[in-house]
KESEDO-919544 format. One record per residue (C-alpha): x, y, z; residue number from 1. Coordinates in pm, whole numbers. Layout:
REM KESEDO-919544
<X=X, Y=Y, Z=Z, seq=NUM> $
...
***
This chain:
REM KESEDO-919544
<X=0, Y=0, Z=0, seq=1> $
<X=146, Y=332, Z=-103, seq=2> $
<X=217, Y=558, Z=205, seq=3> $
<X=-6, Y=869, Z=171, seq=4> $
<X=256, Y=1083, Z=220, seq=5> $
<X=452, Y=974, Z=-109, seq=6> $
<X=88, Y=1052, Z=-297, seq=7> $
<X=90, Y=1419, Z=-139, seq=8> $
<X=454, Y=1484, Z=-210, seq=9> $
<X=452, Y=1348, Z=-542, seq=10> $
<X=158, Y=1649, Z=-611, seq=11> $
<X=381, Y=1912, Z=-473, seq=12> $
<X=702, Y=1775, Z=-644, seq=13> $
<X=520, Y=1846, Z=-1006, seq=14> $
<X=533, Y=2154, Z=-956, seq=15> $
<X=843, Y=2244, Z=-789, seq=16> $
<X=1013, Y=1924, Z=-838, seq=17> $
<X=1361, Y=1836, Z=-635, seq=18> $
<X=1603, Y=1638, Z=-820, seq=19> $
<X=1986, Y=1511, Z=-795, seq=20> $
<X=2179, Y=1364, Z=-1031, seq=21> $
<X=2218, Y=1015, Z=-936, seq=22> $
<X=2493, Y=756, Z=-1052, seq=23> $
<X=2383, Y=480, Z=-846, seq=24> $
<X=2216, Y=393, Z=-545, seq=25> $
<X=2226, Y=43, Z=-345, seq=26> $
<X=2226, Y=-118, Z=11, seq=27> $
<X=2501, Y=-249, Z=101, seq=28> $
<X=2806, Y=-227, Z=423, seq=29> $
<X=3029, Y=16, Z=423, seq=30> $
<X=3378, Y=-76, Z=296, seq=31> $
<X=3605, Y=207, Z=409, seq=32> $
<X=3696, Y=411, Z=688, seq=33> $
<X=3584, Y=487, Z=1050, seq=34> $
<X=3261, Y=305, Z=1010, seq=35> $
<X=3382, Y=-34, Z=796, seq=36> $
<X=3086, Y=-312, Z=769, seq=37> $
<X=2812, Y=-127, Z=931, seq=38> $
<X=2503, Y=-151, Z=675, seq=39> $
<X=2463, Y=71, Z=469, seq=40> $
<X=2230, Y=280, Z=166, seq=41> $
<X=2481, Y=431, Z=-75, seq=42> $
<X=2366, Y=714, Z=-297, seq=43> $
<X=2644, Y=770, Z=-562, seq=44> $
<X=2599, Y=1131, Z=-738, seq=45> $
<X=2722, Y=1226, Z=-1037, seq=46> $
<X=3033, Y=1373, Z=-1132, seq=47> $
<X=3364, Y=1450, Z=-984, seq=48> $
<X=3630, Y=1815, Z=-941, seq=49> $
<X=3895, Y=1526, Z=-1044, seq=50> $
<X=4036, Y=1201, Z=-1220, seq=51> $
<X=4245, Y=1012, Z=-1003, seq=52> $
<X=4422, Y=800, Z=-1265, seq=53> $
<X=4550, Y=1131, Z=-1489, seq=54> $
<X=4437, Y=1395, Z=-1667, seq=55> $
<X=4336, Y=1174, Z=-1972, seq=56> $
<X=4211, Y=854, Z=-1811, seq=57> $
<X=3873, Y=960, Z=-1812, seq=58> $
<X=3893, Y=945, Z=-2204, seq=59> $
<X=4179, Y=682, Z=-2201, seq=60> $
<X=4091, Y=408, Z=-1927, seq=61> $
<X=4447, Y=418, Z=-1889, seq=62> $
<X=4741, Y=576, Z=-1576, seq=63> $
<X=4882, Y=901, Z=-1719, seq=64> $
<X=5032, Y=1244, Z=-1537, seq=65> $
<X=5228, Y=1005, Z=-1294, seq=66> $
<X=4911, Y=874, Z=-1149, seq=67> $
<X=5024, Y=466, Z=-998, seq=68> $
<X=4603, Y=430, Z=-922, seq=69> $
<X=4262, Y=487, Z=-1103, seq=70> $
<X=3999, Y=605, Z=-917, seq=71> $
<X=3780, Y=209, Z=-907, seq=72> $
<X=3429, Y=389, Z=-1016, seq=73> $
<X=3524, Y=648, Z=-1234, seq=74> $
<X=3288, Y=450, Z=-1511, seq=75> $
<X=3015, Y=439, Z=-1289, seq=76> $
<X=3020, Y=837, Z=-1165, seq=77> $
<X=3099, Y=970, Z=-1524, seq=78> $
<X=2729, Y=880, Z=-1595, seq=79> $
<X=2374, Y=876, Z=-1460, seq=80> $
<X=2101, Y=1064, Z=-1447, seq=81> $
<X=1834, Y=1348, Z=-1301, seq=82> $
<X=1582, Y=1185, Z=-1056, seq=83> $
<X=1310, Y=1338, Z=-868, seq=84> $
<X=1396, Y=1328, Z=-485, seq=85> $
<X=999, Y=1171, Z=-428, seq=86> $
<X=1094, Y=867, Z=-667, seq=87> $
<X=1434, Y=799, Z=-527, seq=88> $
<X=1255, Y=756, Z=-210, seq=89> $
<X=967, Y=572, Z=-261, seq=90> $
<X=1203, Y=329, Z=-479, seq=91> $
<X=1377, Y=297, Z=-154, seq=92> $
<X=1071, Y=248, Z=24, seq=93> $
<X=978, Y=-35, Z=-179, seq=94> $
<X=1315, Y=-180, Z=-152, seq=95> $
<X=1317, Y=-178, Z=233, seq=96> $
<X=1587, Y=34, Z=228, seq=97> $
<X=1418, Y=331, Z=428, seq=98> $
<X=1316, Y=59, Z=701, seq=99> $
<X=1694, Y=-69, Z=719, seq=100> $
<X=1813, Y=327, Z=777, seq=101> $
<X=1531, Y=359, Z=1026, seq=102> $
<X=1664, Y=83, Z=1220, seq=103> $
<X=2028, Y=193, Z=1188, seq=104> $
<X=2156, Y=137, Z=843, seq=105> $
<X=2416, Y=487, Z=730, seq=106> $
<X=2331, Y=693, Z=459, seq=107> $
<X=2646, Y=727, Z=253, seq=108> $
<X=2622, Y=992, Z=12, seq=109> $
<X=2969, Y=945, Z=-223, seq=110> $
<X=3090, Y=986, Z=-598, seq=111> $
<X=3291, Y=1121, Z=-773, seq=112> $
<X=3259, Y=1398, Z=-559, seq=113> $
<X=2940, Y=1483, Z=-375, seq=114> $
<X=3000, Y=1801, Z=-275, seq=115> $
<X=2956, Y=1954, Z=-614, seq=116> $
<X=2593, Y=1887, Z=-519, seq=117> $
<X=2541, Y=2078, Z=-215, seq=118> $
<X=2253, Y=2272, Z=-249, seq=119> $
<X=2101, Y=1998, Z=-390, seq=120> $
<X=2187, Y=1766, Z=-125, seq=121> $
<X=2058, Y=2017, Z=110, seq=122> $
<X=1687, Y=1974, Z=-21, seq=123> $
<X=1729, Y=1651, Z=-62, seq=124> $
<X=1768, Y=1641, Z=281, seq=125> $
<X=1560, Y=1868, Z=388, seq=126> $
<X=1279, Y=1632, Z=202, seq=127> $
<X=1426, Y=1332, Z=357, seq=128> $
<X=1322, Y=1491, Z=718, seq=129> $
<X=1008, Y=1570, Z=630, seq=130> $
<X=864, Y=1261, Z=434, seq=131> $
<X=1012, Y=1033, Z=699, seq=132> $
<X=1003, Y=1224, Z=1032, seq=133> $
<X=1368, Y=1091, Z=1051, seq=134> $
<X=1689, Y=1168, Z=954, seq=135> $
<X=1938, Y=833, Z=915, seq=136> $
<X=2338, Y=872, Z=1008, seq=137> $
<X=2483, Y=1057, Z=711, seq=138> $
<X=2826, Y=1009, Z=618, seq=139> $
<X=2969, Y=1230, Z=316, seq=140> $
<X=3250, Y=1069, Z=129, seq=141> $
<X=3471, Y=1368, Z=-7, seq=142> $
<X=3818, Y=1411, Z=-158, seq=143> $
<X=3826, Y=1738, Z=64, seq=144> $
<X=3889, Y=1998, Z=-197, seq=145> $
<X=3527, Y=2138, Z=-125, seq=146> $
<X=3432, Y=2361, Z=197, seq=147> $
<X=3061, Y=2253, Z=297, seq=148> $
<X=2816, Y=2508, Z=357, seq=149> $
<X=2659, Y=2539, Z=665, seq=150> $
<X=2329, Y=2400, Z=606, seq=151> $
<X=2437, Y=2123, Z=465, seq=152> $
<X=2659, Y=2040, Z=771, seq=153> $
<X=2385, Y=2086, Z=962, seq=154> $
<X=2264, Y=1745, Z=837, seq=155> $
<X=2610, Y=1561, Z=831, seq=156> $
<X=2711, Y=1258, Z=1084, seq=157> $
<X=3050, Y=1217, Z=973, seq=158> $
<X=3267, Y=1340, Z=683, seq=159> $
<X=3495, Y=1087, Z=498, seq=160> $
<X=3778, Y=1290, Z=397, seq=161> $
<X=4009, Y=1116, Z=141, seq=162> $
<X=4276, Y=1375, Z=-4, seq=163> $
<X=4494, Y=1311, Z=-279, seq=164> $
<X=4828, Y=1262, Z=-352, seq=165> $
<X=5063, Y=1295, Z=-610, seq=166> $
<X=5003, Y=931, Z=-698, seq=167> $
<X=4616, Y=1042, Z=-827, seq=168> $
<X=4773, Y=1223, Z=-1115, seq=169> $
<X=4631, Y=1509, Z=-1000, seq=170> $
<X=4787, Y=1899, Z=-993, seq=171> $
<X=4899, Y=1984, Z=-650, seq=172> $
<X=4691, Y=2321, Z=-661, seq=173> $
<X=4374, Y=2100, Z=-800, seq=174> $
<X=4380, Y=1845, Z=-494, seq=175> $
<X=4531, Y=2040, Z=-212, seq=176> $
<X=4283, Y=2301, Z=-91, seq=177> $
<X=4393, Y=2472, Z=230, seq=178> $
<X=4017, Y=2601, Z=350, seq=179> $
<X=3869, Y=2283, Z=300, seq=180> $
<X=4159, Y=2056, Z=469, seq=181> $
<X=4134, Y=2335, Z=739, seq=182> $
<X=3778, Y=2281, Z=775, seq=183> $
<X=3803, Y=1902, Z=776, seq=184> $
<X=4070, Y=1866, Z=1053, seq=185> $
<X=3915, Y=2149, Z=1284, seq=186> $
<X=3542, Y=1967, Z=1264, seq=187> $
<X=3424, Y=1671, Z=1479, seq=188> $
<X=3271, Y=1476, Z=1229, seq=189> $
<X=3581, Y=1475, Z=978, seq=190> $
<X=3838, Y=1136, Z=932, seq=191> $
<X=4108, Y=1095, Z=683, seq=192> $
<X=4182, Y=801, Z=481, seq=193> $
<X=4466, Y=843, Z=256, seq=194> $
<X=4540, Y=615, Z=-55, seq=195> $
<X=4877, Y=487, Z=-32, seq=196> $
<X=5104, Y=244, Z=-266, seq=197> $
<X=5462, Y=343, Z=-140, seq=198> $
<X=5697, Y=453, Z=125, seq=199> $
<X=5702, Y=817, Z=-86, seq=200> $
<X=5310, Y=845, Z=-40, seq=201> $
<X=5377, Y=777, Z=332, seq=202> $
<X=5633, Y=1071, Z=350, seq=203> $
<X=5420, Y=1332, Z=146, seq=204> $
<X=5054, Y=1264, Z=360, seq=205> $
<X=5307, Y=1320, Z=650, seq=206> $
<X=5474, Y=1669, Z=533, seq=207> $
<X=5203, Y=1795, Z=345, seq=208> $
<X=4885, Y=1738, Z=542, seq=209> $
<X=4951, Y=1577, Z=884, seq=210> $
<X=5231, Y=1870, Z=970, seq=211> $
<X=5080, Y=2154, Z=797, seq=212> $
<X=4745, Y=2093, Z=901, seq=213> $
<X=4810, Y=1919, Z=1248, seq=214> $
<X=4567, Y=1603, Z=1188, seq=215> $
<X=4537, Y=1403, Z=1493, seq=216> $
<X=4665, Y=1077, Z=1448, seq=217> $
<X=4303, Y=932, Z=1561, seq=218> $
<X=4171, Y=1066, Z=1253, seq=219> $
<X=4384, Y=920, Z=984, seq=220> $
<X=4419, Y=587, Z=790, seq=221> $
<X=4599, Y=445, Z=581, seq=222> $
<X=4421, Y=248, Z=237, seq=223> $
<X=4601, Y=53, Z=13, seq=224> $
<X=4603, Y=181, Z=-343, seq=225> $
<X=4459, Y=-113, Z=-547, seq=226> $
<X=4211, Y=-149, Z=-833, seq=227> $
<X=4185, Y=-515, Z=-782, seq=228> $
<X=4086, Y=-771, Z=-548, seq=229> $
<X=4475, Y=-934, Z=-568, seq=230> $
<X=4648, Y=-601, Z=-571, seq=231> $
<X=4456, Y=-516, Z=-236, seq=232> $
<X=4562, Y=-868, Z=-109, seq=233> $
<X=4909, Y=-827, Z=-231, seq=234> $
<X=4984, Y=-427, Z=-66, seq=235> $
<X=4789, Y=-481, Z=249, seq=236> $
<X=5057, Y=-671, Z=471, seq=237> $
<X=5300, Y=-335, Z=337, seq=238> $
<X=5064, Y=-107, Z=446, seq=239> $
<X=4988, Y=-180, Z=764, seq=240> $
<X=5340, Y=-191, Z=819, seq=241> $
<X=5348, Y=171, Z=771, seq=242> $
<X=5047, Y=196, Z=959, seq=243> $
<X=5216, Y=55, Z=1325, seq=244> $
<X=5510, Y=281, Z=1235, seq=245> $
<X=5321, Y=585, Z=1202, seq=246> $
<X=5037, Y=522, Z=1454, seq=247> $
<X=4802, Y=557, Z=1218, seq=248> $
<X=4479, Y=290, Z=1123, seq=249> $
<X=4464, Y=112, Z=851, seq=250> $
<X=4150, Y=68, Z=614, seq=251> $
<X=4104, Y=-214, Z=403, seq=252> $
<X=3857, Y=-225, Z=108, seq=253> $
<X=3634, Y=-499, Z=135, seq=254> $
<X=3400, Y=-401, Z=-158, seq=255> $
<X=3693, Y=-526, Z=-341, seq=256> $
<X=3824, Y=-819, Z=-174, seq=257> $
<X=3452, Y=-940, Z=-143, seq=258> $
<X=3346, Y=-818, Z=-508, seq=259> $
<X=3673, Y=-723, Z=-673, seq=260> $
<X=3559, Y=-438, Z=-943, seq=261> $
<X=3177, Y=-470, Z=-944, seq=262> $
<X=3007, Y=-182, Z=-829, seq=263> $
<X=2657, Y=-178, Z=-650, seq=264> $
<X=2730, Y=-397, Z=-473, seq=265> $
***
């Protein structure tokens, strides 16, 4: 039975409808981070500020620009499209998947990059509330090159801050943005997890965010930089190495060792 509430919204939304662009969305655990294996809805938005993997390898598939990792859904957040907030939710409520954040389940809003979307996300929020009477545990998966605004970190649980190194490919001026990291380390909600494939990516997270920026240990791990379910197997032993001699956590990826490259999932 449709929930009256869905059939009154759905009115309104025709004529000022609410949308986001959506890549993706799934239930799941999460796989990363502070909160690894604690279930989870994942809304994937479209679009990203970067390509981890090189300037080209959008176009190219292919490591270019020094990059030694791809980003592992760059196929999946280069497309998707515009979906009225009212449908995304009652697709969710006929999936069970508003009854699994209800009773705990994480919202994990991710990408590409999320926070392109903000005043989007804010009404989608905002809508969220007011259909449900609820709001779930929101975690915001970021690469930390965008400051949020205040109202949408009103609604945000816990930020999942993930800056990148030279090893993305990426221009040092394009990845490293000073406000944002400032705003990450100084809030309660933020956590770093850093992509790492070498002792050199261990030296530059430590001179150019953990010193600059004075990141708590407590707030930072350390993620092996694999696109595979072998090459995850293969650098994790390395990585936590670094990991006891830094005093930092480590974060495995278990969306790939459990799945290797499907997404979705």
């Amino acid at each position: 039975m449709e929930n009256p509430l869905f059939k009154i919204s759905k009115a309104t939304s025709r004529i000022m409808p609410h949308t986001l662009p959506v890549s993706e969305s799934f239930y799941s655990i999460q796989g990363e981070g502070k909160c690894t294996g604690v279930p989870a809805v994942f809304l994937r938005l479209k679009g990203c500020n970067l390509s981890c993997g090189g300037i080209n390898t959008i176009k190219t598939k292919s490591l270019d620009s020094g990059a030694t990792w791809r980003c592992d859904t760059i196929e999946v957040w280069t497309k998707g499209e515009t979906i009225n907030i009212v449908d995304l939710l009652e697709s969710w409520e006929q999936n069970g998947w508003l009854n699994h954040l209800k009773n705990g389940a994480h919202l994990v809003i991710t990408g590409g990059e999320p926070l392109l979307w903000q005043d989007k996300l804010v009404k989608f929020l905002n809508d969220f509330k007011q259909f449900q009477s609820f709001l779930p545990f929101i975690e915001v998966e970021t690469n930390g090159t965008i400051t949020p605004t205040k109202k949408l970190d009103s609604f945000i649980s816990q930020y999942n801050v993930s800056p990148k190194l030279k090893n993305s490919g990426m221009k040092k001026e394009d990845r490293l943005i000073n406000e944002a990291l400032t705003f990450f380390t100084e809030s309660q909600k933020g956590y770093y997890k850093f992509v790492v494939s070498n002792q050199s990516d261990c030296d530059e997270i430590t001179n150019s965010f953990i010193i600059p920026f004075k990141i708590p240990s407590q707030k930072i791990q350390l993620m092996p930089g694999a696109e595979t379910k072998d090459d995850c197997l293969a650098l994790s032993p390395q990585v936590v190495e670094w990991c006891k001699e830094k005093g930092l956590g480590f974060s495995s990826r278990l969306h790939l060792l459990l799945w290797d490259k499907k997404t979705g999932c």
